[in-house]
C-alpha positions as CSV (number, residue, x, y, z in Angstrom):
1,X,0.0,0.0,0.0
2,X,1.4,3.6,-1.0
3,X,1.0,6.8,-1.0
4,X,-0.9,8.2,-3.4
5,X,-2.0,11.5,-4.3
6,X,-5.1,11.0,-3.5
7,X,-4.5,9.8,0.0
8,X,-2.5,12.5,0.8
9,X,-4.7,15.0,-0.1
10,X,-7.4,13.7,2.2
11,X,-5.1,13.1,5.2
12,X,-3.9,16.7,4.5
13,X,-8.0,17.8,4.5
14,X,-8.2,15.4,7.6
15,X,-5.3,17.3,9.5
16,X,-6.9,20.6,8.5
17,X,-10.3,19.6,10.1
18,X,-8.4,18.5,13.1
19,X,-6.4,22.2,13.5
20,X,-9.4,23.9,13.0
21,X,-11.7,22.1,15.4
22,X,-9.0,22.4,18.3
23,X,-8.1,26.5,17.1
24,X,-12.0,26.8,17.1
25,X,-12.8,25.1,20.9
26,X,-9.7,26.9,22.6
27,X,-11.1,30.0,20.8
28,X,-14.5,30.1,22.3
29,X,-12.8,28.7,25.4
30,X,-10.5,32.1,26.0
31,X,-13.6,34.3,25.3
32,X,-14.5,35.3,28.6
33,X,-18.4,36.2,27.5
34,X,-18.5,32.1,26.7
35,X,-16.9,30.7,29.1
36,X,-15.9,31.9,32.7
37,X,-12.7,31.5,33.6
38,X,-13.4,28.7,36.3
39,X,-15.2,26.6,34.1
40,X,-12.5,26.3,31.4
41,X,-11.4,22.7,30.2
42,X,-8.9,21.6,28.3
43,X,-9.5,18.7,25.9
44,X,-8.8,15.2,26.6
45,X,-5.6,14.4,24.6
46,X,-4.3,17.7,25.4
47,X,-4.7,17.2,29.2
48,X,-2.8,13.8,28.8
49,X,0.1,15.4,26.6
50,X,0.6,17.4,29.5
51,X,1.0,14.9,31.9
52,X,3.0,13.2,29.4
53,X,5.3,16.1,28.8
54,X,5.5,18.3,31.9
55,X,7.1,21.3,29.4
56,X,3.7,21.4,27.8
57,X,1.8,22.6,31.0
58,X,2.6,26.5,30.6
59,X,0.6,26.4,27.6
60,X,-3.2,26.5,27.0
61,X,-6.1,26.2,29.9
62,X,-3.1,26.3,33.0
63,X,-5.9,26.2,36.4
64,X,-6.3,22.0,35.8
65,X,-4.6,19.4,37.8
66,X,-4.5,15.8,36.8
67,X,-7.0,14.7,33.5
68,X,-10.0,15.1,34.6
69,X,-9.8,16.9,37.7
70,X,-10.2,20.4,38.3
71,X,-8.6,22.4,41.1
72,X,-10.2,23.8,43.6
73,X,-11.4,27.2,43.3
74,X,-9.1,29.7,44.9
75,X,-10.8,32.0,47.2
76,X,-11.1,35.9,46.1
């Protein structure tokens, strides 16, 4: 089985999908009038990339602790 032209053209639409759905959620994510800052999430894969690779953490939704478990809510 090779590569074709074909198939590369729709793993490169497939990968294009993919970048746009994650830019789109972590868009309406940031946007404060959406989503309040306490209720943030990051997505699945991306929370377990980040406990994969610990140099990832400073990037994207930073309030989380382990996948699937929010912090507690820091007093104001």
């Amino acid at each position: 089985m090779g590569l074709t032209r074909r198939s590369l053209g729709e793993l490169g639409a497939f990968a294009a999908l993919i970048v746009s759905m994650h830019f789109a959620y972590y868009t309406i994510q940031r946007n404060d009038s959406l989503v309040a800052p306490d209720q943030r999430r990051e997505l699945f894969y991306v929370r377990w990339l980040k406990e994969a690779f610990p140099s990832l953490k400073q990037y994207g939704v930073v309030d989380e602790g382990p996948i699937g478990k929010p912090q507690p809510k820091k007093p104001e």
